[in-house]
C-alpha positions in Angstrom: -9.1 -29.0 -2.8 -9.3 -26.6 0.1 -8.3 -29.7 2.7 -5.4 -30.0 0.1 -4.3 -26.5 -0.1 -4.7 -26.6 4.1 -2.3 -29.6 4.1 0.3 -28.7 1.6 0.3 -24.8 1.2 -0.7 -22.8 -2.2 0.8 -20.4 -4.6 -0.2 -17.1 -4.7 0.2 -14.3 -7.5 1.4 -10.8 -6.7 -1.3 -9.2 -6.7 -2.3 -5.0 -6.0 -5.2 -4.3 -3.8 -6.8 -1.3 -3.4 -7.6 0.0 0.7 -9.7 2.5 2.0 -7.9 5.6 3.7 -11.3 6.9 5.1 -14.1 5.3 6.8 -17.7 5.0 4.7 -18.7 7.8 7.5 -15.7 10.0 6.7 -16.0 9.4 2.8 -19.5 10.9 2.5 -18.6 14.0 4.0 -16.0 14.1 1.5 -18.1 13.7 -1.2 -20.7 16.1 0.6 -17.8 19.4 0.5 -16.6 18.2 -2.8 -19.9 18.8 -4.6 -20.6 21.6 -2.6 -17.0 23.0 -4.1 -17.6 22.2 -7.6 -19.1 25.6 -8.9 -16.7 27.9 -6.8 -13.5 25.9 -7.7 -14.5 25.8 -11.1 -15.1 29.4 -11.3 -12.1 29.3 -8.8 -10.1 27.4 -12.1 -11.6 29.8 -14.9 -10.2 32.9 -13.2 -7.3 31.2 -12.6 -6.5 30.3 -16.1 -7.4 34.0 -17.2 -4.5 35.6 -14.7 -2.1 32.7 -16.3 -3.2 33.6 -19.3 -1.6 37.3 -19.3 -4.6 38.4 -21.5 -5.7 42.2 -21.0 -8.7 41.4 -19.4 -8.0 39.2 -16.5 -6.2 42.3 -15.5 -8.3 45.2 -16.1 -10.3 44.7 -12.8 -6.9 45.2 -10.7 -5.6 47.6 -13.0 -8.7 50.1 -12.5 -8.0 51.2 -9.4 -4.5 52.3 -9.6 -5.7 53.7 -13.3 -8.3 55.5 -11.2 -6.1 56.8 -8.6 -3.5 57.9 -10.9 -5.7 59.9 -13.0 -8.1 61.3 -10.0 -5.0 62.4 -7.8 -1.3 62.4 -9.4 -2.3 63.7 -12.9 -3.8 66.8 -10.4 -1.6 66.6 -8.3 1.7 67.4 -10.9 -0.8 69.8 -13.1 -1.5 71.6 -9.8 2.6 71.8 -8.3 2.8 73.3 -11.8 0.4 75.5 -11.7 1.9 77.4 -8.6 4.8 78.4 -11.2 3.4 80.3 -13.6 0.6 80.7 -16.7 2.7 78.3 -19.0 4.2 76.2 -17.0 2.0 73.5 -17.7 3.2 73.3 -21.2 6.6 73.4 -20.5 9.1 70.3 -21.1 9.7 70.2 -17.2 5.5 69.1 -16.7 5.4 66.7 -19.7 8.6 65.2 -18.1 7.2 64.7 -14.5 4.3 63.4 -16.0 5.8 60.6 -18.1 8.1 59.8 -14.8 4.8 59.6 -13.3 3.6 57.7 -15.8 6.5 55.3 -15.9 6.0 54.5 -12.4 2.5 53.5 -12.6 3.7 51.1 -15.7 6.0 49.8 -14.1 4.0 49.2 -10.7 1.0 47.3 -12.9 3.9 45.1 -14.6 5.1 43.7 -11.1 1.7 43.5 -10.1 0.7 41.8 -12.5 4.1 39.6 -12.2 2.5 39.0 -8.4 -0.8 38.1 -9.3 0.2 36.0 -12.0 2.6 34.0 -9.0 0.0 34.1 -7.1 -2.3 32.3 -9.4 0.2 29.4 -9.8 0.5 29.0 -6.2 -3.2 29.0 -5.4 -4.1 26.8 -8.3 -1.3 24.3 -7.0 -2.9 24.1 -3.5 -6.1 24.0 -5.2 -4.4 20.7 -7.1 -3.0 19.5 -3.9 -6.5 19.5 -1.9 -7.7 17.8 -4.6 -5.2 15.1 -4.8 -4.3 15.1 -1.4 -7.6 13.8 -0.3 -6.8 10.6 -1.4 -10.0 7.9 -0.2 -7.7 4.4 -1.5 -4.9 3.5 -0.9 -2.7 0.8 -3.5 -1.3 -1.8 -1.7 1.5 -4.5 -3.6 1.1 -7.6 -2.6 4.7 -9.9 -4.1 4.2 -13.4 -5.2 4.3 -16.1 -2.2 3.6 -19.5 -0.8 1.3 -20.6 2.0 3.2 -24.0 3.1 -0.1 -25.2 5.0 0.1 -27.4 7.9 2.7 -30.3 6.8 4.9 -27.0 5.7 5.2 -25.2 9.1 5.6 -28.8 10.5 8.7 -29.6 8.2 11.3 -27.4 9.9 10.3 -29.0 13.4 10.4 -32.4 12.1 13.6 -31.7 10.0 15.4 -30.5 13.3 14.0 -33.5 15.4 15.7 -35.7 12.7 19.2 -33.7 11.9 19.6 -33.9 15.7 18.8 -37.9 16.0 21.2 -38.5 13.7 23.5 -35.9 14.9 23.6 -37.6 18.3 24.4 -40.8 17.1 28.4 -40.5 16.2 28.8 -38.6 19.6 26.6 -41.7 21.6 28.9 -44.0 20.1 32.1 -42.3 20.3 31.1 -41.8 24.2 30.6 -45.7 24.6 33.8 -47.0 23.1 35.7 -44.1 25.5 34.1 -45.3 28.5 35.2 -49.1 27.2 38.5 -47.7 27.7 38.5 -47.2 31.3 36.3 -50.2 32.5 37.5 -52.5 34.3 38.7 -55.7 32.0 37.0 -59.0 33.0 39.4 -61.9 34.6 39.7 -64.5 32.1 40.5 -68.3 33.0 44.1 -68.3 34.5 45.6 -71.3 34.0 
């Protein structure tokens, strides 16, 4: 069958083969950083998911600080300007007023922070996504449907054209002889 196939050619089906990207050398030091990777990116992942989340908690740990700061040096800081007015100033309209401004502003600075992390968490977790997929060790390959024509197949064309132009050559051979009859010389028949 395979002196067959040789002579004649074979049919093949499409067909989609999977290639290596990397080299056996290249794919254990792959494998090597991805297990090494697993815990961080998973903790990596569970943060993450908290910040997405917009629960309470993923944000209390950036939160504190400013919390801190606002209570340790603004609050103080207004009660104090205040102070420097008179006995009651601090219980006037004018203090509580500063300090919900002051207030307002450290609302409304956690809100974009928090707007920032949580952008910042979608772009992390999509390169995270990206390494992850990007390290890709195969490669798919499509193979279509085709035809080996074997030895008598890549022959054919040659042997065709050999042929066509025999054949070809044969009205023009004898169109060139009955011209040339035309303009030889005519034998001397018998005179009588």
């Amino acid at each position: 069958m395979a002196f067959w196939d040789f002579l004649v050619g074979k049919q093949h089906q499409a067909k989609t083969t999977q290639l290596p990207t990397m080299s056996p050398e290249q794919m254990n030091i792959l494998n090597s950083m991805l297990s090494q990777m697993q815990g961080p990116m998973s903790q990596g992942f569970g943060n993450l998911s908290q910040i997405l989340s917009g629960s309470p908690e993923a944000f209390k740990a950036f939160e504190a600080p400013a919390m801190r700061q606002f209570n340790e040096q603004i609050v103080p800081g207004i009660a104090e300007r205040f102070s420097g007015i008179g006995s009651g100033a601090q219980g006037s309209s004018a203090f509580g007023q500063t300090l919900g401004q002051a207030g307002a502003g450290l609302s409304e600075n956690l809100a974009a922070m928090r707007a920032n992390l949580q952008q910042n968490a979608m772009g992390q977790l999509s390169n995270m996504l990206g390494m992850g997929l990007g390290a890709r060790p195969f490669e798919n390959v499509y193979q279509p449907a085709h035809r080996d024509y074997g030895l008598l197949g890549s022959m054919m064309p040659g042997i065709g054209a050999g042929i066509g132009g025999a054949i070809g050559g044969l009205p023009s051979t004898f169109m060139l002889s009955s011209m040339l009859k035309q303009f030889a010389p005519k034998a001397a028949g018998p005179t009588g």
